[in-house]
C-alpha positions as CSV (number, residue, x, y, z in Angstrom):
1,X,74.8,121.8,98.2
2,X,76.1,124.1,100.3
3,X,79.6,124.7,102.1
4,X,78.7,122.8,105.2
5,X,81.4,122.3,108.2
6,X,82.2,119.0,106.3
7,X,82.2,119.5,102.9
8,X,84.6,122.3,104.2
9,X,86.8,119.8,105.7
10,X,86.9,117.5,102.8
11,X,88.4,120.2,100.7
12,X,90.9,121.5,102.5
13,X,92.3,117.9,103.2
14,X,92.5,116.9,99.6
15,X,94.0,120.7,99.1
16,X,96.5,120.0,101.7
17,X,97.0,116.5,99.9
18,X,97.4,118.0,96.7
19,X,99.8,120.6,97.7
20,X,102.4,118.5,99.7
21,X,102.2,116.0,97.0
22,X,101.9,118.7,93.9
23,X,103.2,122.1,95.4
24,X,101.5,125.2,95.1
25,X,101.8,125.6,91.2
26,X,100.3,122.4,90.3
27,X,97.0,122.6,91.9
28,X,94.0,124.3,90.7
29,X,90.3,124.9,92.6
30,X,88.9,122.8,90.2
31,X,91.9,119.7,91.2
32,X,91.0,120.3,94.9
33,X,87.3,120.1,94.4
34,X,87.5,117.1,92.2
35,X,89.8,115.3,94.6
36,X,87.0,116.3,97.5
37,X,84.1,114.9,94.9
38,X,82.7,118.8,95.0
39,X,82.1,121.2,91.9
40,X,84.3,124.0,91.4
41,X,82.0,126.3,91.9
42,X,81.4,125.0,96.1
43,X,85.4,125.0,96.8
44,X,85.6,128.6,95.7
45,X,82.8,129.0,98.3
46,X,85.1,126.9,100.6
47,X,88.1,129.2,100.0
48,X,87.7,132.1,97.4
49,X,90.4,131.6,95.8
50,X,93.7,129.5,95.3
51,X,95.9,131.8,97.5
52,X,93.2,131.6,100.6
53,X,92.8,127.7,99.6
54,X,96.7,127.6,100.3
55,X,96.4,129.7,103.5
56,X,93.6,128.0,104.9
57,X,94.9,124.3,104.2
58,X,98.3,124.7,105.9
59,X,98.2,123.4,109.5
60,X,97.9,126.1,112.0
61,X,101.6,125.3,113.6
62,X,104.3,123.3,112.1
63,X,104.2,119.6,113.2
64,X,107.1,118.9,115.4
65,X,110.3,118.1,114.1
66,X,111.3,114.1,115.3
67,X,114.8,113.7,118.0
């Protein structure tokens, strides 16, 4: 299988899950992965590593605060 545009997506949402519900010292690759139903071994292809999985599954700008 590889790291298709999808597949990529999948994992960063469930790291993105993970860490707002976990923070950053609770979750692993292989967490990530399993939450995204991938093996380990294809979310390191996603990401590399846990500190690019982190930079990669924060959203590009902060979501705006509410009045």
């Amino acid at each position: 299988m590889s790291a298709g545009p999808q597949t990529r997506e999948r994992v960063l949402q469930a790291a993105r899950r993970l860490f707002g519900e976990r923070g950053y010292a609770a979750v692993t690759i292989r967490a990530a992965a399993a939450e995204a139903g991938v093996s380990p071994a294809l979310a390191m292809k996603v990401a590399g590593s846990k500190e690019q999985l982190h930079a990669l599954a924060r959203p590009a700008e902060p979501a705006p605060l509410l009045p």
